[in-house]
N, C-alpha and C positions, 0 to 999 in steps of 0.2 A: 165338511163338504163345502160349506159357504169360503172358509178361508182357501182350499183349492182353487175355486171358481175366481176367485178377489189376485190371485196370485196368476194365474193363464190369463187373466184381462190384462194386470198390467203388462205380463213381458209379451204381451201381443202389442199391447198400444207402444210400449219402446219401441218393441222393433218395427213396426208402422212407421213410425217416429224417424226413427234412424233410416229407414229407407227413403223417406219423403226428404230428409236432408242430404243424404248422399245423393240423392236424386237432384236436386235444386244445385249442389257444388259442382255438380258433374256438365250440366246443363251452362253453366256461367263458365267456366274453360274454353277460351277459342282464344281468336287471334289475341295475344298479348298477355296469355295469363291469365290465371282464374279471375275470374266476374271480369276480365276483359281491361286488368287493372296492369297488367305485363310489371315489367320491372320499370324502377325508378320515375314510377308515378305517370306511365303512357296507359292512357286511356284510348284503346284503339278501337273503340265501338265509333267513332266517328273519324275517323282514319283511314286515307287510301293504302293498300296494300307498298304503295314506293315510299309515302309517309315513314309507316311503320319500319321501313328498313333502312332512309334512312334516318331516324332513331335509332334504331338498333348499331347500325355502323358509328353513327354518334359515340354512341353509350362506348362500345366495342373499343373506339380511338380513345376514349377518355382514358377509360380502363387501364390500358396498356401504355396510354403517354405517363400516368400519375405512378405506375408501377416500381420503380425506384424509389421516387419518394415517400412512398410508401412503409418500401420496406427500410431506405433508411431510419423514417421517422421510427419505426417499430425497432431497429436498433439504437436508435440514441432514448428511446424509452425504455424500451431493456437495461441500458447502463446507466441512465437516470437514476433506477428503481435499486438499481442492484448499491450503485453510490450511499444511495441515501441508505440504505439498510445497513449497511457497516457502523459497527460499533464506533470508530472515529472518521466521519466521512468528511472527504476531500472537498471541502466549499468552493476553491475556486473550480475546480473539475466540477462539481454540482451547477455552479453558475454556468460553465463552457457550456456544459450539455443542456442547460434549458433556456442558454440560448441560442443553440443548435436547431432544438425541438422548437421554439419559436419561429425560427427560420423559417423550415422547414413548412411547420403549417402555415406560414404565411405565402409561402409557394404552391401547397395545395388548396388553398383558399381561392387564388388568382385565376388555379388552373380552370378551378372550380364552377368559379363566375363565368371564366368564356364557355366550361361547357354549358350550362346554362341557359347562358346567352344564346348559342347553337340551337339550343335545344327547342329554346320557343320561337324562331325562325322558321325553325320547320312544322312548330306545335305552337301557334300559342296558348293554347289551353295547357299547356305543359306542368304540369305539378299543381293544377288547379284543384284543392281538396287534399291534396297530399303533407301537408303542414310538416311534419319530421317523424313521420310513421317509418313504413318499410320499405322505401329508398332513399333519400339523401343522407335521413336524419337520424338521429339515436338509434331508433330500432335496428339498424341495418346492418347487425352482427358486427359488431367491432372489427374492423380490420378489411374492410371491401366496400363500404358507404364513405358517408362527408359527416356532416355537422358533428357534433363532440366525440361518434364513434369513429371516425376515421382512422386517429392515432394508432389503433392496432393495437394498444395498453394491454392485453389479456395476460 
């Protein structure tokens, strides 16, 4: 009986638990994303409503300007990978292509900084706290962020 009673406490206190959390994630959703955190590092709890859009339209131009280069870079890393994987692979084709891929990031690099730039114009608090979480930086799903995930490598 004791072990029944020890067993309906915990999965009450869980679920207690889990609701008081869902309940707190649910609550920090509004303008900009969960806890107010939006994408690529806008913190719109101190942001007018024209602020935030344009940010948005910002982010939205980057987006679509860097779009080619993009997916170039992720085809000359495709053939990078594919290069180097051959049992006798072509060095100077290995060299063309990385320094293609150099190129290339060094174009989305540039593009990168004016958005940026842009960005704390409209914000300056812009990516204050955001260090390379989940927008610029690494975390940012390979293939749609900046800093080392950019390349699209997957």
């Amino acid at each position: 009986m004791t072990k029944h009673w020890l067993t309906k406490t915990v999965v009450i206190g869980v679920a207690v638990m889990m609701i008081g959390m869902s309940a707190s994630a649910i609550a920090g959703m509004g303008r900009g994303g969960m806890g107010g955190g939006g994408m690529w590092g806008i913190n719109s709890s101190n942001l007018t409503d024209a602020q935030i859009s344009q940010l948005e339209s910002e982010q939205k131009a980057f987006t679509e300007s860097t779009q080619d280069i993009r997916l170039q870079l992720k085809e000359k890393n495709s053939s990078l990978r594919f290069e180097q994987s051959k049992k006798a692979p072509d060095t100077a084709k290995i060299s063309s292509l990385q320094n293609d891929v150099t190129a290339l990031r060094s174009q989305l690099d540039q593009k990168r900084q004016a958005h940026l730039s842009a960005m704390k114009q409209i914000d300056p608090n812009f990516s204050q706290g955001r260090g390379r979480g989940a927008g610029m930086g690494a975390g940012m799903s390979r293939g749609v962020g900046m800093g080392r995930g950019y390349c699209m490598s997957n």
